[in-house]
mmCIF file of the C-alpha atoms, coordinates in Angstrom:
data_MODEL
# 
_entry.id   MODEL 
# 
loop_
_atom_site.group_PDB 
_atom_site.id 
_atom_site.type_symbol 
_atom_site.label_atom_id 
_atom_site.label_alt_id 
_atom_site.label_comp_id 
_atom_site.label_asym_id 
_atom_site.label_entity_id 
_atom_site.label_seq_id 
_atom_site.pdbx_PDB_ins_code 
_atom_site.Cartn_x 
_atom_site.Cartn_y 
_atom_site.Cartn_z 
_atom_site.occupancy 
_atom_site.B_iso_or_equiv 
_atom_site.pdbx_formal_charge 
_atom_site.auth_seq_id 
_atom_site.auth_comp_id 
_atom_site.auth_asym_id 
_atom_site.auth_atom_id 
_atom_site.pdbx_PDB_model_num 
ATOM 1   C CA . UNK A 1 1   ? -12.560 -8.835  -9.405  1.00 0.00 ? 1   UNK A CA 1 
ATOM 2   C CA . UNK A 1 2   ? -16.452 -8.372  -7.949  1.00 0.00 ? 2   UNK A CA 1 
ATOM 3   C CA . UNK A 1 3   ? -17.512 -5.582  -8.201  1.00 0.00 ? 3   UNK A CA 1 
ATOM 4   C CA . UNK A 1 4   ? -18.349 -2.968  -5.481  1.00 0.00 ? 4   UNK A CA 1 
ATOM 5   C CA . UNK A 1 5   ? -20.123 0.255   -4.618  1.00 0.00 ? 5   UNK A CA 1 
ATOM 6   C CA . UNK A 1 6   ? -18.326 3.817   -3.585  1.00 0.00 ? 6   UNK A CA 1 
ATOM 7   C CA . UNK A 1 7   ? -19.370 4.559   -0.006  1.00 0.00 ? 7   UNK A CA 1 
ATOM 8   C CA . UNK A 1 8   ? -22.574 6.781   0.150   1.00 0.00 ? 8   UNK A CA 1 
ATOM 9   C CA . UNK A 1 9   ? -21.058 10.252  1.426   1.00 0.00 ? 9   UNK A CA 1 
ATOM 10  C CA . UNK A 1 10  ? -22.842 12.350  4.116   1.00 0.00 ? 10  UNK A CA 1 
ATOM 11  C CA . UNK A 1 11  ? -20.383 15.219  2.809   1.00 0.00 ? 11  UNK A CA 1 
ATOM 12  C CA . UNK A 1 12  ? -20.649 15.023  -0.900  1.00 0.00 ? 12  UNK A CA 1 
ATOM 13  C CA . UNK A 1 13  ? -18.010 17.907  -0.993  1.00 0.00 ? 13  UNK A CA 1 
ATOM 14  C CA . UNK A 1 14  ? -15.135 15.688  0.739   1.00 0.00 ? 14  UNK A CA 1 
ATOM 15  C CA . UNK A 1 15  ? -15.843 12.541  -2.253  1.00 0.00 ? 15  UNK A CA 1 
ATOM 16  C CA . UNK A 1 16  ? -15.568 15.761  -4.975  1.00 0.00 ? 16  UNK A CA 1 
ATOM 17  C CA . UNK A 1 17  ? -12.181 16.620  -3.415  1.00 0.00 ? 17  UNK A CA 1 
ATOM 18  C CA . UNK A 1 18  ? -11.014 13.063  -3.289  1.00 0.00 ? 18  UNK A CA 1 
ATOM 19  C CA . UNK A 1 19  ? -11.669 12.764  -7.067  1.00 0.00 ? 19  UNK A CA 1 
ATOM 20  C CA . UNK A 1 20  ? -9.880  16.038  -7.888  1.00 0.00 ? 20  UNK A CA 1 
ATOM 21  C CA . UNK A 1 21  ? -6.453  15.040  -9.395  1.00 0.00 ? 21  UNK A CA 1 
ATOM 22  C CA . UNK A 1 22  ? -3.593  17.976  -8.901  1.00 0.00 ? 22  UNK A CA 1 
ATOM 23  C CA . UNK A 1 23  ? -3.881  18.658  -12.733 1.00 0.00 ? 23  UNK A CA 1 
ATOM 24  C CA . UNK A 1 24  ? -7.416  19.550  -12.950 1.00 0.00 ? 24  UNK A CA 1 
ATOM 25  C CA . UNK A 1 25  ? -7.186  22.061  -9.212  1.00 0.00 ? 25  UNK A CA 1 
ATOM 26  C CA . UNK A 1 26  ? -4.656  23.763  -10.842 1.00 0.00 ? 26  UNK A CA 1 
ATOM 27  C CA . UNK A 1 27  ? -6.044  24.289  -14.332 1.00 0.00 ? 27  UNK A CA 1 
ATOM 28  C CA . UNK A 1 28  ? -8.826  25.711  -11.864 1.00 0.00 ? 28  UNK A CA 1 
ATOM 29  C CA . UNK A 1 29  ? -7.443  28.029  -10.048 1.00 0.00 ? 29  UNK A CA 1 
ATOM 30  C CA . UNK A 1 30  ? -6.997  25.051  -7.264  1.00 0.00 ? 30  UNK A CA 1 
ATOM 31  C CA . UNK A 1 31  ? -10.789 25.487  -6.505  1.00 0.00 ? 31  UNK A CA 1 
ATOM 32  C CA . UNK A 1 32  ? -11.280 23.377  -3.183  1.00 0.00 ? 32  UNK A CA 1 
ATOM 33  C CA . UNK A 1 33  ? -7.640  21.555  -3.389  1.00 0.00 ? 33  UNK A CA 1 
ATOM 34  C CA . UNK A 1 34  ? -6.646  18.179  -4.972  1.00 0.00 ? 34  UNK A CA 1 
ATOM 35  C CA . UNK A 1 35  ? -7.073  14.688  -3.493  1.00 0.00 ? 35  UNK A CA 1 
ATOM 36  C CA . UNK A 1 36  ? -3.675  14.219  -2.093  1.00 0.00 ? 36  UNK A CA 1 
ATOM 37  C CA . UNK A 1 37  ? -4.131  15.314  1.536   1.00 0.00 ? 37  UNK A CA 1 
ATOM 38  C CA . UNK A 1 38  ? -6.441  13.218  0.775   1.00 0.00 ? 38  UNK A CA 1 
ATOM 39  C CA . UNK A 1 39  ? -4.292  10.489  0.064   1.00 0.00 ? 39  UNK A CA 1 
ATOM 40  C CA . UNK A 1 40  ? -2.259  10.666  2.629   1.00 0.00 ? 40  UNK A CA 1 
ATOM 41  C CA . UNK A 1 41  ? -4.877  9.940   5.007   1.00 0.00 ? 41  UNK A CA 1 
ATOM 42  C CA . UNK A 1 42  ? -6.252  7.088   3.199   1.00 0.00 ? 42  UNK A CA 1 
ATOM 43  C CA . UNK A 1 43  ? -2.695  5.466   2.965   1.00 0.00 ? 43  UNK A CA 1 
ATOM 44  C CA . UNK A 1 44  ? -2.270  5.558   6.855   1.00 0.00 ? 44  UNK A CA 1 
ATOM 45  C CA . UNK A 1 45  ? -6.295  4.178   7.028   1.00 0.00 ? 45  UNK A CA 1 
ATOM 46  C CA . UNK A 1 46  ? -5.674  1.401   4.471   1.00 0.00 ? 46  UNK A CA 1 
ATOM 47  C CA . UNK A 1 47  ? -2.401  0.094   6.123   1.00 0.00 ? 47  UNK A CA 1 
ATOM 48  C CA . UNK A 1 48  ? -3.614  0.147   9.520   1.00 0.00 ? 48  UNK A CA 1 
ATOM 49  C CA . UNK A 1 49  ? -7.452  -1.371  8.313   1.00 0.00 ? 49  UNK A CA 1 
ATOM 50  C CA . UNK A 1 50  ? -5.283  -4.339  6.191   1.00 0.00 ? 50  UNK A CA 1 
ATOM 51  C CA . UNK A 1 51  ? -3.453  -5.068  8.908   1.00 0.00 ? 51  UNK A CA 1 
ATOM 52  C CA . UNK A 1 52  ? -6.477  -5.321  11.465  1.00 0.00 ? 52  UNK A CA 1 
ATOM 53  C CA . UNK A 1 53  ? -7.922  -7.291  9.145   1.00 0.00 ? 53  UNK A CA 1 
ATOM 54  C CA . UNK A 1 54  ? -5.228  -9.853  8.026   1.00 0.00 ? 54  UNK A CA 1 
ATOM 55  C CA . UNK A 1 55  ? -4.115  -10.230 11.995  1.00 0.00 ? 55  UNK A CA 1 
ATOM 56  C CA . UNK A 1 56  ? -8.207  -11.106 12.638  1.00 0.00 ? 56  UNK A CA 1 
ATOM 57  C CA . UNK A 1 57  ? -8.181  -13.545 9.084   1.00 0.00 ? 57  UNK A CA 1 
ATOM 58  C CA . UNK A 1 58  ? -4.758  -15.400 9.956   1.00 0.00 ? 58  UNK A CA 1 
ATOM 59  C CA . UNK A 1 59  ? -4.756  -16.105 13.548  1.00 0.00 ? 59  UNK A CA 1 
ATOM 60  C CA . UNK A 1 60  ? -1.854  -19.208 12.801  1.00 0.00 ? 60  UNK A CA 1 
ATOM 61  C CA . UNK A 1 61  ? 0.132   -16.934 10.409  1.00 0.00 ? 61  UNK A CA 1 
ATOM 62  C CA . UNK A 1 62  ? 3.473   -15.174 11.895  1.00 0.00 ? 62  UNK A CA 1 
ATOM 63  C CA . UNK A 1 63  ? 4.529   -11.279 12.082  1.00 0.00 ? 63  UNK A CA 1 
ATOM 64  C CA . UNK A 1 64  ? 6.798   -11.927 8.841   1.00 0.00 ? 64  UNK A CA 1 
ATOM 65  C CA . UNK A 1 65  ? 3.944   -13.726 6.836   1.00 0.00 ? 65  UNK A CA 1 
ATOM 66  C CA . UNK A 1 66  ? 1.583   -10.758 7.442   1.00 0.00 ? 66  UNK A CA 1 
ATOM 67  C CA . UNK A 1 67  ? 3.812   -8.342  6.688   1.00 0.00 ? 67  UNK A CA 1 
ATOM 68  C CA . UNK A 1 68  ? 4.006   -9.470  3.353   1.00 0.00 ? 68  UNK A CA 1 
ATOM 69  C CA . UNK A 1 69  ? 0.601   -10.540 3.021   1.00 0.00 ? 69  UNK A CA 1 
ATOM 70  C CA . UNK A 1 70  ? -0.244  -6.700  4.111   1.00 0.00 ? 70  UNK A CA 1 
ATOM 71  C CA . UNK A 1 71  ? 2.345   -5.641  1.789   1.00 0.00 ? 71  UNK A CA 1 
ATOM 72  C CA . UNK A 1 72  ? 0.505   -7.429  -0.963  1.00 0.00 ? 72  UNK A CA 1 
ATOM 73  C CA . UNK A 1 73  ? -3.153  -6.001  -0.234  1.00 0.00 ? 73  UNK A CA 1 
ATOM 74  C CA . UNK A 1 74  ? -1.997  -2.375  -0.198  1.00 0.00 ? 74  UNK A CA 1 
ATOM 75  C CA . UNK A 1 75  ? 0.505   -2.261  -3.057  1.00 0.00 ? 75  UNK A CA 1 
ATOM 76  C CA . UNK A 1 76  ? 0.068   0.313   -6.046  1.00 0.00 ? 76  UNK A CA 1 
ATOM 77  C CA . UNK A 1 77  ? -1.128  -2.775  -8.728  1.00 0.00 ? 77  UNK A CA 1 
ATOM 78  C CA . UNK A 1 78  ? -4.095  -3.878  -5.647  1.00 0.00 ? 78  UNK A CA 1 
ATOM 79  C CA . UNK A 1 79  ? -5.164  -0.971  -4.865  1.00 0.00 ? 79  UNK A CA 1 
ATOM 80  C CA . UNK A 1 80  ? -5.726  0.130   -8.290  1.00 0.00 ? 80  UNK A CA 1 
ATOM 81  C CA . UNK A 1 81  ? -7.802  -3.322  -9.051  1.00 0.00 ? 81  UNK A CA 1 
ATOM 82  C CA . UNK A 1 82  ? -9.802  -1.484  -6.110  1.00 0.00 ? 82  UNK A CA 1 
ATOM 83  C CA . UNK A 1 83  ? -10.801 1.513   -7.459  1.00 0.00 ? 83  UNK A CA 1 
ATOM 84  C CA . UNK A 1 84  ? -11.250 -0.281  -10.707 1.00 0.00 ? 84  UNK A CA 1 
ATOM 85  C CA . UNK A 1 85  ? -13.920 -2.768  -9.125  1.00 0.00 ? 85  UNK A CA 1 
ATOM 86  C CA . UNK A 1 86  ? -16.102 0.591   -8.057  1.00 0.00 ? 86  UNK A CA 1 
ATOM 87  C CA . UNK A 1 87  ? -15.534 2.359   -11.092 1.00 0.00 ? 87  UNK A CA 1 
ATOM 88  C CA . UNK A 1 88  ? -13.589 5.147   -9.559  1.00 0.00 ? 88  UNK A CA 1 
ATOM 89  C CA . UNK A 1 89  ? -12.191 6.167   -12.667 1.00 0.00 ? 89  UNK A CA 1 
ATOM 90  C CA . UNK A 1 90  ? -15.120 7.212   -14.347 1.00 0.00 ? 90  UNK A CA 1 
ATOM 91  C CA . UNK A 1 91  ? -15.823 9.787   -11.032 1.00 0.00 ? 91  UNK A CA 1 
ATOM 92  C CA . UNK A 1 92  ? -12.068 11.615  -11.509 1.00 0.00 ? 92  UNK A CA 1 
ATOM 93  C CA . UNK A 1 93  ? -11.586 14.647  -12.445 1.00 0.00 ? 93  UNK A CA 1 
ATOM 94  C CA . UNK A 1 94  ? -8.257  15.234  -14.638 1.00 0.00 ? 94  UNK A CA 1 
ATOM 95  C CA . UNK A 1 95  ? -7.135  18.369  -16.021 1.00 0.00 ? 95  UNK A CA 1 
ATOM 96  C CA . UNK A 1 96  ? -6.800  18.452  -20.066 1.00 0.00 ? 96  UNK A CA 1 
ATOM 97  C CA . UNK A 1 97  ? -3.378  17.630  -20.287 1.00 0.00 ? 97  UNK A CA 1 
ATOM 98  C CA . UNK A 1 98  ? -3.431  14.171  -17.756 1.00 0.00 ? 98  UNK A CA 1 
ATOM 99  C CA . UNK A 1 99  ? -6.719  13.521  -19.777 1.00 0.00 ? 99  UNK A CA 1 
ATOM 100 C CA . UNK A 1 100 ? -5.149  13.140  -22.951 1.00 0.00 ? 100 UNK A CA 1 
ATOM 101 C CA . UNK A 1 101 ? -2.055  11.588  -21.291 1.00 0.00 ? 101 UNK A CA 1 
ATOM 102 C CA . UNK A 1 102 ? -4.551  8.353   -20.517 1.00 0.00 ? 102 UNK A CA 1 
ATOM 103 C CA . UNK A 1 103 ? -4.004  9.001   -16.738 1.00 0.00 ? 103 UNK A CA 1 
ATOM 104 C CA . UNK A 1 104 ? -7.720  7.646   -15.909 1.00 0.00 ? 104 UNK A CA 1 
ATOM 105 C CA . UNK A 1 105 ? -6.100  4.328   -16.557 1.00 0.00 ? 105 UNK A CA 1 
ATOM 106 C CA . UNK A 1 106 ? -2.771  4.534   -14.890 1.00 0.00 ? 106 UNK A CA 1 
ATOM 107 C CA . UNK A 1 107 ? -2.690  2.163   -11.616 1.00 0.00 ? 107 UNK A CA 1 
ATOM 108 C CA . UNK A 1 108 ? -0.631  4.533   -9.793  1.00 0.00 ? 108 UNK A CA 1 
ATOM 109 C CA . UNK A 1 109 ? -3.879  7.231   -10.500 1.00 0.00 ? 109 UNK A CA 1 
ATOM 110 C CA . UNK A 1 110 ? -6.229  5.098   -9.576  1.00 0.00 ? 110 UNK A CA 1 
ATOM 111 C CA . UNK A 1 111 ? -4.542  3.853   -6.794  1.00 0.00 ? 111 UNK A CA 1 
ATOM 112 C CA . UNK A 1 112 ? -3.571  7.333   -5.305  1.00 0.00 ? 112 UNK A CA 1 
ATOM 113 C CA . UNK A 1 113 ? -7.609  8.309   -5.970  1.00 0.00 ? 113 UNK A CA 1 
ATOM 114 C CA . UNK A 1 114 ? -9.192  5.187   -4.209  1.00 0.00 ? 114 UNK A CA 1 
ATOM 115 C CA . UNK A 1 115 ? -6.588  5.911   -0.870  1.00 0.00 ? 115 UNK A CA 1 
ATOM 116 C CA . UNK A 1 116 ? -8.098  9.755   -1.190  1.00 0.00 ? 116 UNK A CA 1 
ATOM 117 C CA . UNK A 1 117 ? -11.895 7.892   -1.244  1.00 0.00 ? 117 UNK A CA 1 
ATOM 118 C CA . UNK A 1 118 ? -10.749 6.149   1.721   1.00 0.00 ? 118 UNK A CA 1 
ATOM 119 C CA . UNK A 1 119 ? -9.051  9.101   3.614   1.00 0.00 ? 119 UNK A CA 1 
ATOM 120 C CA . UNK A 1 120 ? -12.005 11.584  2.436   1.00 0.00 ? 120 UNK A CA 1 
ATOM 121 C CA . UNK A 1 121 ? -14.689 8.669   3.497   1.00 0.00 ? 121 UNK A CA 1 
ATOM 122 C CA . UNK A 1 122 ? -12.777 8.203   6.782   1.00 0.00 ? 122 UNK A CA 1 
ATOM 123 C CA . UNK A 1 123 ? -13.075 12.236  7.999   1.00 0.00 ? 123 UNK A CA 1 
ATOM 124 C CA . UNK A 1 124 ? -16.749 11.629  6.132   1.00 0.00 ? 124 UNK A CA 1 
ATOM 125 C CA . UNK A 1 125 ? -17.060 9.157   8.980   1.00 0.00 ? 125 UNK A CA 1 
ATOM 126 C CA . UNK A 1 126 ? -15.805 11.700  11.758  1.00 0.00 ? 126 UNK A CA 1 
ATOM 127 C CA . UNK A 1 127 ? -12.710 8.919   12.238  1.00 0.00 ? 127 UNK A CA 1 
ATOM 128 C CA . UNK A 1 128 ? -14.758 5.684   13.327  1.00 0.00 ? 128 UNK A CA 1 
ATOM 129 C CA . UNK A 1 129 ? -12.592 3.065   11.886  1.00 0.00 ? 129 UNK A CA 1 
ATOM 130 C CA . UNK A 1 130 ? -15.480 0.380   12.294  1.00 0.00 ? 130 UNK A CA 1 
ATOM 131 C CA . UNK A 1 131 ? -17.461 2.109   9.401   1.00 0.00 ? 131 UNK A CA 1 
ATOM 132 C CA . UNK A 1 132 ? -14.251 2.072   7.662   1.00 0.00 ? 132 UNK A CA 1 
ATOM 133 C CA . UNK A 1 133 ? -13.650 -1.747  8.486   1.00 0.00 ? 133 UNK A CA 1 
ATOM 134 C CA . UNK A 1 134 ? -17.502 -3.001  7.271   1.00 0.00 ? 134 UNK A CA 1 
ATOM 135 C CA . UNK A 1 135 ? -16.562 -1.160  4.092   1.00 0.00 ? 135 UNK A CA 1 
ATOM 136 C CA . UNK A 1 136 ? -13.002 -2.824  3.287   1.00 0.00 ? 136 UNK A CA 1 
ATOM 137 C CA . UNK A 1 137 ? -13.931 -5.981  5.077   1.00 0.00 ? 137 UNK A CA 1 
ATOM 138 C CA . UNK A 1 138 ? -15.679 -7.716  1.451   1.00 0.00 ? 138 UNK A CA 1 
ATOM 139 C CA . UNK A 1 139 ? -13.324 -6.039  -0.264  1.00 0.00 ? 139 UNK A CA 1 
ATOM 140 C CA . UNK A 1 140 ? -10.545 -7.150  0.817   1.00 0.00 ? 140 UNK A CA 1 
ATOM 141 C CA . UNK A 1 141 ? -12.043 -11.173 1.052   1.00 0.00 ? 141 UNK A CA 1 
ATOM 142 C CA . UNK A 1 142 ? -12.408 -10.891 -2.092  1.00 0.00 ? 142 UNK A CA 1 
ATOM 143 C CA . UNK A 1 143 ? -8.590  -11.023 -2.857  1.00 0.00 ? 143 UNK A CA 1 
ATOM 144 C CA . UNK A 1 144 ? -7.842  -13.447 0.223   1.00 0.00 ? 144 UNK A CA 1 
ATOM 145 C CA . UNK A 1 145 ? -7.842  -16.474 -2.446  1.00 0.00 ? 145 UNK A CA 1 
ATOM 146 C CA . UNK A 1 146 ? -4.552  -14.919 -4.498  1.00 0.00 ? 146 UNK A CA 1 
ATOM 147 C CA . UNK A 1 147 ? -3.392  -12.791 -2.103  1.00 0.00 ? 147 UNK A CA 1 
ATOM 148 C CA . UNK A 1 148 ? -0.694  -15.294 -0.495  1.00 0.00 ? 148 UNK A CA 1 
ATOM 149 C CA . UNK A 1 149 ? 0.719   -16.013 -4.721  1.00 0.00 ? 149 UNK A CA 1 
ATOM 150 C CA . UNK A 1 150 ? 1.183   -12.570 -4.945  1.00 0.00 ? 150 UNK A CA 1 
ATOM 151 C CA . UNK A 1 151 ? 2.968   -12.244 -2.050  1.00 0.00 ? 151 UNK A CA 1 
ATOM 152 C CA . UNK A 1 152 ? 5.210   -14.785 -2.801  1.00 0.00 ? 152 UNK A CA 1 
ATOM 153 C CA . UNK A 1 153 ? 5.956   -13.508 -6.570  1.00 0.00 ? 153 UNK A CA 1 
ATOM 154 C CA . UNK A 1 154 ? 6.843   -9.948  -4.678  1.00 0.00 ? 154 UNK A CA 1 
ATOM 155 C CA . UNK A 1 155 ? 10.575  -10.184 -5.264  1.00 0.00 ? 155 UNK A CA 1 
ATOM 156 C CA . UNK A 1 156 ? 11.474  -7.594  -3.014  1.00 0.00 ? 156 UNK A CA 1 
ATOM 157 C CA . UNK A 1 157 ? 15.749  -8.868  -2.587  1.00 0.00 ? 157 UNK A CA 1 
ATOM 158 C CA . UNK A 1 158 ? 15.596  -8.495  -6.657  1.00 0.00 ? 158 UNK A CA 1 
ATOM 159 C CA . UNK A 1 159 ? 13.793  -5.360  -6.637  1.00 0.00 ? 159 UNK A CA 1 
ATOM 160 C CA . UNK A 1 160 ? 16.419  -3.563  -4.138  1.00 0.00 ? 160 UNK A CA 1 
ATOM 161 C CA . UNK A 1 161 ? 19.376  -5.171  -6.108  1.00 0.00 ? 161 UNK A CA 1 
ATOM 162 C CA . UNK A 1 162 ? 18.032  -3.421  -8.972  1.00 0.00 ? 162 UNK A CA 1 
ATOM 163 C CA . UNK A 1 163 ? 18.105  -0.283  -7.208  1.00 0.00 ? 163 UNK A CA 1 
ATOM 164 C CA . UNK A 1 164 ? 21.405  -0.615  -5.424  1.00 0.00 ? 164 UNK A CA 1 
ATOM 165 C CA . UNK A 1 165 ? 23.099  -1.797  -8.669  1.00 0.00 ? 165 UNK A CA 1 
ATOM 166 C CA . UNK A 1 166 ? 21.574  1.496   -10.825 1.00 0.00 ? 166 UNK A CA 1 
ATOM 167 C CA . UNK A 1 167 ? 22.729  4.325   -7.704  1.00 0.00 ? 167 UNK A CA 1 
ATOM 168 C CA . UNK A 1 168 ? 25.372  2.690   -6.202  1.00 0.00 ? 168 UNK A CA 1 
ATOM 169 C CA . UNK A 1 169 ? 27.031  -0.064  -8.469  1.00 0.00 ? 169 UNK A CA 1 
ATOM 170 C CA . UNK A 1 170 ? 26.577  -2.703  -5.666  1.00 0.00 ? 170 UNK A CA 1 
ATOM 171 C CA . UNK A 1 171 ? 24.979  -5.615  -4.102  1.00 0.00 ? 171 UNK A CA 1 
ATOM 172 C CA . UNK A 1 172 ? 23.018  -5.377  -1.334  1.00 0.00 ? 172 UNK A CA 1 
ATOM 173 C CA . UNK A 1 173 ? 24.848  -6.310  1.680   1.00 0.00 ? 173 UNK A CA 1 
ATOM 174 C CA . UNK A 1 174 ? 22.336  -8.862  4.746   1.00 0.00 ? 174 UNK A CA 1 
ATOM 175 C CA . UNK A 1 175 ? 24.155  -8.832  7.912   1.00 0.00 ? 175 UNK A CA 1 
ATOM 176 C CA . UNK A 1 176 ? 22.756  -11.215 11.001  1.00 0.00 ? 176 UNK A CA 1 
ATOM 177 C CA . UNK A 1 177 ? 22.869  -8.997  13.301  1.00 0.00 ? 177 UNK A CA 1 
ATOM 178 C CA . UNK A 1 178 ? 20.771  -11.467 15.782  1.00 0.00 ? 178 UNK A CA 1 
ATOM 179 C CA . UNK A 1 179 ? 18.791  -14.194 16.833  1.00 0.00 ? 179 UNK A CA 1 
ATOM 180 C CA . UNK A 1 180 ? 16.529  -15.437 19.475  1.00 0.00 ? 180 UNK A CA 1 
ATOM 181 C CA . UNK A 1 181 ? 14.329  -18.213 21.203  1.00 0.00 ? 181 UNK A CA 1 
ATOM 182 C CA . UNK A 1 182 ? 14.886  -21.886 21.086  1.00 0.00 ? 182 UNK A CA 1 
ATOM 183 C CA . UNK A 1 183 ? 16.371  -23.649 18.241  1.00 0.00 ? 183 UNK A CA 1 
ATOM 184 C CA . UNK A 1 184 ? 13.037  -25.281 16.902  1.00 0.00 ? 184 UNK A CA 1 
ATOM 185 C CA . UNK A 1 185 ? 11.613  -21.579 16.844  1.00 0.00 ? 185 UNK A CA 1 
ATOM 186 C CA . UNK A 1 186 ? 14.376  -19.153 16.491  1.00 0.00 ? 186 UNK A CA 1 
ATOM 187 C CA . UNK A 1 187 ? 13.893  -15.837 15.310  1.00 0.00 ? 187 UNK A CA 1 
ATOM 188 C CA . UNK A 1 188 ? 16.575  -13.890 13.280  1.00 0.00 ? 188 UNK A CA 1 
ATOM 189 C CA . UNK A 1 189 ? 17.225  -10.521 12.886  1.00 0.00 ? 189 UNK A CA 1 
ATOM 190 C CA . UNK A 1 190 ? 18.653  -9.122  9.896   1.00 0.00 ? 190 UNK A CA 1 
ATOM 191 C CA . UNK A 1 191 ? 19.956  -5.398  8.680   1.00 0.00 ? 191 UNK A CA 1 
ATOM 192 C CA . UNK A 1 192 ? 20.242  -4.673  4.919   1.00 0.00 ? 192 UNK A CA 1 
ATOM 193 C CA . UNK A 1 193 ? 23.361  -2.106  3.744   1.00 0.00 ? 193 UNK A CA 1 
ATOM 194 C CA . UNK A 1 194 ? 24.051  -0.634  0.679   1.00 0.00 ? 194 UNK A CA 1 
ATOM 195 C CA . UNK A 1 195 ? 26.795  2.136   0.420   1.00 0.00 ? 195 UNK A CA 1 
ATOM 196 C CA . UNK A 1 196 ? 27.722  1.708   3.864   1.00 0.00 ? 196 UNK A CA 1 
ATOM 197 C CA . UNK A 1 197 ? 24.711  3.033   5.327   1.00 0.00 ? 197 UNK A CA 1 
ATOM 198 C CA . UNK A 1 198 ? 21.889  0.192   6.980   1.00 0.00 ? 198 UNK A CA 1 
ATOM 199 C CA . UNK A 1 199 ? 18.184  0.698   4.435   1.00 0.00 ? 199 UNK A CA 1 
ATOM 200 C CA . UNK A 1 200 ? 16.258  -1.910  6.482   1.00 0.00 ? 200 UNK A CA 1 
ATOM 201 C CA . UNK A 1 201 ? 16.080  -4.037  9.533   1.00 0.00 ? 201 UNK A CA 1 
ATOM 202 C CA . UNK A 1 202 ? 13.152  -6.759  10.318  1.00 0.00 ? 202 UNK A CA 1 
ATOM 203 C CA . UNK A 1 203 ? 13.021  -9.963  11.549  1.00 0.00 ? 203 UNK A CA 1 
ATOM 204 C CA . UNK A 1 204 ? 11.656  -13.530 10.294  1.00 0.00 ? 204 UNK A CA 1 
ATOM 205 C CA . UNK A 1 205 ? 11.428  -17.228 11.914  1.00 0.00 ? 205 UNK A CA 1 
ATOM 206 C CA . UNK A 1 206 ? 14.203  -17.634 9.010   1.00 0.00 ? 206 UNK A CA 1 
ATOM 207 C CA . UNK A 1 207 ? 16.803  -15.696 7.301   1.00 0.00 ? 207 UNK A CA 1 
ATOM 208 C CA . UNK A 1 208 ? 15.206  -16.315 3.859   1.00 0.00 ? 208 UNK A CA 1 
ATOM 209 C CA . UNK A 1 209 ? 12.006  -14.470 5.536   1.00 0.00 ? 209 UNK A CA 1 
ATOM 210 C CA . UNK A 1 210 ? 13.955  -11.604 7.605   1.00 0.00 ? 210 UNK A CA 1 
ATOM 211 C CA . UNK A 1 211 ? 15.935  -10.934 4.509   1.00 0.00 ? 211 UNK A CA 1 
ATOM 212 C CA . UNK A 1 212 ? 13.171  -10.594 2.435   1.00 0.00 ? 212 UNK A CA 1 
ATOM 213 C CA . UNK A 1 213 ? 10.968  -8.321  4.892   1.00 0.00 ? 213 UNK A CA 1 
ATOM 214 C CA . UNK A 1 214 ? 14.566  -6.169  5.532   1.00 0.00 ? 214 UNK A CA 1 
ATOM 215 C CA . UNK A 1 215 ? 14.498  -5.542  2.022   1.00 0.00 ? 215 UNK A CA 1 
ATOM 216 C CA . UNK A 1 216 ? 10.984  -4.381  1.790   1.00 0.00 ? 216 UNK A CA 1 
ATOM 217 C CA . UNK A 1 217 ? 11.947  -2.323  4.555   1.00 0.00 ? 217 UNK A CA 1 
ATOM 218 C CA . UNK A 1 218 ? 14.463  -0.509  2.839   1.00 0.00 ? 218 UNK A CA 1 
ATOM 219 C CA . UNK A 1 219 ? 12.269  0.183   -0.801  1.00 0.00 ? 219 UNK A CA 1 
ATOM 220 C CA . UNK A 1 220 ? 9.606   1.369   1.756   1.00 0.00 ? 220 UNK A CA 1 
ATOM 221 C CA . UNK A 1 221 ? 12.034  4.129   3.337   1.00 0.00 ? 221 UNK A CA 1 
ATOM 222 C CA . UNK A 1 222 ? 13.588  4.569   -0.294  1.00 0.00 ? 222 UNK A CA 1 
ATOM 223 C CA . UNK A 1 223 ? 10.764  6.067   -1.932  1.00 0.00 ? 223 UNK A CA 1 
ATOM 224 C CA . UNK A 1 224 ? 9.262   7.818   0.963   1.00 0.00 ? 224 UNK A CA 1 
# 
């Protein structure tokens, strides 16, 4: 991937808290706090950023297809080929134990740290998303050319299968549960079950599609 540049900081304290993993704050006495208020933050500011992005990108390309495509951008293995592509790895500071452990090159580390750099860059920019957006904006072009074969090698039916076969010993019920518009352009609605209770709901211009998206749905709520 091309490589990029960490934001310049007009706070440097806010980039030194985003690089502060929980392990080395509390071998520290939790001097200043880890990264993952941090985090947070930069989750909610890369999803909504993505999405702004993608909807400006793909004018021709339906709610379904951008969900995934979105999906795709943001997910752990991306966003870690993010923060690898500035380096961010070589700014984080571990405690002795995660150090040894490797965690420097885990993807879900360096994806948790570059969402901090994002959330700690986005207060660093008193909340104007534009400064945000001229950051991601080459960052994220740079991925448009295999973003849509990732998002179609994103099993996400198999992947809650998986789940529902491990903790429940079933299959993943899909339900219709409706449809709409005219028959050349119909769009379906479709709830997921497992155990009786409904994981995910979302809607596609096909079943394959709403199926799919309902199911992303439902591994999104299952590990929040």
């Amino acid at each position: 991937m091309t490589k990029f540049k960490i934001p310049s900081f007009s706070n440097p304290a806010l980039f030194e808290q985003a690089m502060t993993h929980r392990s080395y704050a509390h071998e520290k006495g939790n001097v200043g706090g880890d990264n993952e208020r941090l985090e947070f933050l930069g989750d909610c500011v890369l999803n909504f950023v993505s999405g702004d992005f993608l909807y400006e990108y793909f004018p021709e390309k339906a709610e379904g297809e951008l969900t995934m495509l979105r999906a795709a951008m943001v997910n752990e293995a991306q966003v870690a080929a993010f923060a690898q592509a500035i380096d961010l790895g070589s700014h984080l500071k571990l405690g002795k134990g995660a150090e040894r452990d490797r965690a420097r090159d885990r993807p879900s580390v360096l994806s948790s740290t570059f969402e901090a750099l994002i959330g700690a860059y986005y207060l660093d920019c008193e909340g104007d998303v534009e400064s945000i957006r001229i950051y991601l904006e080459p960052v994220f072009e740079a991925v448009i050319p295999t973003l849509a074969n990732t998002a179609a090698q994103v099993n996400y039916k198999s992947q809650l299968q998986n789940w529902a076969q491990v903790n429940h010993q079933q299959t993943p019920e899909y339900r219709v549960i409706g449809s709409s518009g005219p028959d050349h352009a119909k769009v379906f609605t479709v709830e997921v079950w497992v155990a009786n209770q409904a994981l995910g709901r979302a809607e596609g211009q096909s079943k394959q599609v709403a199926e799919k998206l309902a199911a992303m749905q439902a591994l999104k709520g299952i590990a929040s």
